[in-house]
Each structure stands twice: as structure tokens, then as C-alpha cells.
C-alpha distance (Angstrom), angle and dihedral (degrees) to the residues before:
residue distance angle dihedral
X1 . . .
X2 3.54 . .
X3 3.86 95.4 .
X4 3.44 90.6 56.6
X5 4.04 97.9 45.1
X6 4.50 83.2 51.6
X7 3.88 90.5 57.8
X8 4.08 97.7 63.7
X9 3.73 88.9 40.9
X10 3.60 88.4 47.7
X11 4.35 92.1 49.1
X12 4.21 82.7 51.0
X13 3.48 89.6 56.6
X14 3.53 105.8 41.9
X15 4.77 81.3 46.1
X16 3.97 85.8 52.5
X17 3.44 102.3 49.8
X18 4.01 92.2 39.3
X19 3.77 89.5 52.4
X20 3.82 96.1 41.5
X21 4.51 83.5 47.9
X22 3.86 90.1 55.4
X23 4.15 102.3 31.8
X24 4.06 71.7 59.2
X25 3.54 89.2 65.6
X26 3.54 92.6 47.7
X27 4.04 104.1 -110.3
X28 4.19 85.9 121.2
X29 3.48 133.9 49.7
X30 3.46 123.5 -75.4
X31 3.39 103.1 -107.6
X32 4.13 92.7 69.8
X33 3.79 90.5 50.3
X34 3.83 109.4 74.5
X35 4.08 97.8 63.9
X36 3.50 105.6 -82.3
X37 3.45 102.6 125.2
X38 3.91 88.3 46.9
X39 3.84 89.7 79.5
X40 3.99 90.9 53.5
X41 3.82 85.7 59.3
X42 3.68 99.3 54.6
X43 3.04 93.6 49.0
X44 3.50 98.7 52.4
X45 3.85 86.4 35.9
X46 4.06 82.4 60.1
X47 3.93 97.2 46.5
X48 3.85 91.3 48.5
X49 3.93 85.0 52.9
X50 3.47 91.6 45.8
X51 4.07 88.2 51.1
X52 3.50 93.1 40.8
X53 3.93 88.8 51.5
X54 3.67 90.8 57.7
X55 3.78 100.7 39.9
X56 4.01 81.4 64.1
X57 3.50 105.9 34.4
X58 4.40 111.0 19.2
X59 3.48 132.9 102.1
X60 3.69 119.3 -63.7
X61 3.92 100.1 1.2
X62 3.53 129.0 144.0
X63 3.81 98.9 -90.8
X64 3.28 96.0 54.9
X65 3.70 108.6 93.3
X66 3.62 121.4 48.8
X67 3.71 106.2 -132.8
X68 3.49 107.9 -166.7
């Protein structure tokens, strides 16, 4: 469940820095341009670590048990 919470967070990300990259170039307005949206990705760069983290490591997840 975790996984699959991580992989929107991670598309946000990856759409906030793109549009913060080309509102840099000036093809948006200037409000996008001067590194606001950077803090929106890290912080959804951290939660989809943070998911990530727990879809391989937490309680009851798939790699848990060794089923050999």
C-alpha cells in the first residue's frame, strides 16, 4: 500500500520541479520561477522516501517473511 501511495507523490515531484526548470526559462509566469515550487518537491520527495522506507522495511509488508 505504501508503494503505491510513493508513486503519485513521486509524479508531483518530478511535475514541480519540471515546471519550476522551465518557468525558469521564462515560458510561465513569473510567479513559478523564483523556487517556490522547489520546496513542494522535497517535501513530497521526503514523504515518498518515507513511504518507500516503510513499504521495505514496516510492519507486516511483503518482505517480511522469508518464504522459502
Amino acid at each position: 500500500m505504501q508503494f503505491f501511495c510513493a508513486l503519485p507523490l513521486l509524479l508531483i515531484a518530478g511535475g514541480l520541479i519540471y515546471l519550476e526548470h522551465t518557468a525558469s526559462n521564462g515560458l510561465h509566469s513569473s510567479y513559478y520561477g523564483n523556487g517556490r515550487l522547489y520546496g513542494g518537491a522535497v517535501a513530497c520527495l521526503i514523504l515518498a522516501s518515507r513511504c518507500l522506507w516503510y513499504a521495505v522495511t514496516g510492519k507486516d509488508n511483503v518482505n517480511r517473511d522469508d518464504f522459502d
